[in-house]
Phi, psi and omega in degrees: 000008177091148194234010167252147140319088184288149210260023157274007163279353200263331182307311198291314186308307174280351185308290176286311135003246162348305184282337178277008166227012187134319209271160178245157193297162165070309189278291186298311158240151183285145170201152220224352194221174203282168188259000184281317186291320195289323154329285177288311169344305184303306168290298199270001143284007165289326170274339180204130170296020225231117184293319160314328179308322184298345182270311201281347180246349150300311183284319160357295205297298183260025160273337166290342205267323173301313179268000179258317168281340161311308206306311173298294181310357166263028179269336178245352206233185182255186181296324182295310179306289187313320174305303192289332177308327169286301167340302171311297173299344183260340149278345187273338159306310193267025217247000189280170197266026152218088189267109181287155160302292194253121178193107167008293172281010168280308146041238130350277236267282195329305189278351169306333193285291219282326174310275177339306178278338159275353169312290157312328172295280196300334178288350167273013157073066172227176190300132180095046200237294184320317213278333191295337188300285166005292183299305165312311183303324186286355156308281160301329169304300204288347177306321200282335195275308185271359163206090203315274230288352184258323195280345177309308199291337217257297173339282193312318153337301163294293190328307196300295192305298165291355152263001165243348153285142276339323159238158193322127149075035177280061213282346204256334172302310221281333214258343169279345175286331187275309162342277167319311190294294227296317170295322146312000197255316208301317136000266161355268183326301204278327168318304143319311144339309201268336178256351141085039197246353186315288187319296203298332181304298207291323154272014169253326177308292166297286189295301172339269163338321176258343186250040164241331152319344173060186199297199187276335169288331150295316211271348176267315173226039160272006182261339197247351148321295202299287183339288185318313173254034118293324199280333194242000000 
């Protein structure tokens, strides 16, 4: 499992610490991302000091995250084909030199999965088509919870796909698709509400967050600029 500390366990660890004595995100400590990981940060230091959990609920993570991508690829492909696909996609996820366990964007990406497959569930026009659109918004909402900028894009999507997929101005998809995001939101929304932190949210989430990305060329190819000088 590796013999260094990445620091995002040393953030998370000390994060739920914190929320477990009191303090609240955004008012008390600076946070730069959505509130879903310090949720869980929070629940498992509740249960244990022990810094390793965070690996052990990383791996968790990411064996659903392993099996949300077969589930999907067999939806289009055969077992043998989804099997290597998956195999493939899971070293090459893990292949960066520094691969977090516990990470915001592990996440992300489990409910982008889980979006994605009631997505496919609703385009097949079959009975029950509204609640998978639902499941889906409600999907992408906790995608959102756990990384604004991969879940706005994982939203926008969805929106696009019910309303032109399979046909145009498919308006009762789009509003059971708002339905979802919006039960997904609600939590946030009340949380913030009640600790009286929303302006603090939005400026380090949004404003905070975006302008430490610097213009659209880091932020657009700065991941294969980084790529290039590892390799060389």
């Amino acid at each position: 499992m590796g013999k260094f500390l990445p620091v995002h366990e040393g953030w998370f660890s000390y994060y739920g610490w914190l929320m477990n004595q009191g303090a609240v995100p955004y008012r008390d400590f600076y946070f730069f991302t959505q509130p879903l990981s310090l949720w869980i940060s929070q629940f498992i230091t509740s249960q244990t000091d022990l810094v390793i959990a965070f690996r052990w609920y990383g791996l968790l993570e990411r064996l659903v995250i392993t099996i949300l991508l077969f589930i999907l690829l067999r939806q289009f492909f055969s077992n043998s084909a989804s099997f290597w696909g998956t195999v493939t996609a899971s070293f090459v996820y893990a292949s960066f030199c520094a691969d977090a366990y516990f990470s915001y964007l592990n996440t992300c990406l489990l409910f982008v999965l889980l979006g994605m497959i009631f997505m496919v569930e609703a385009l097949r026009e079959r009975r029950g088509t509204l609640l998978f659109w639902l499941l889906a918004g409600w999907a992408v909402g906790m995608a959102f919870l756990s990384k604004q900028s991969n879940g706005l894009i994982a939203i926008g999507a969805l929106i696009y796909v019910a309303l032109f997929i399979p046909k145009s101005w498919n308006m009762r998809a789009v509003a059971a698709v708002c339905l979802g995001i919006g039960l997904a939101l609600l939590p946030l929304l009340a949380y913030l509400g009640f600790h009286g932190t929303i302006g603090l949210y939005w400026s380090q989430v949004f404003v905070g967050a975006a302008e430490s990305k610097g213009n659209a060329i880091p932020i657009m190819f700065g991941f294969l600029i980084r790529q290039v000088n590892l390799q060389f």
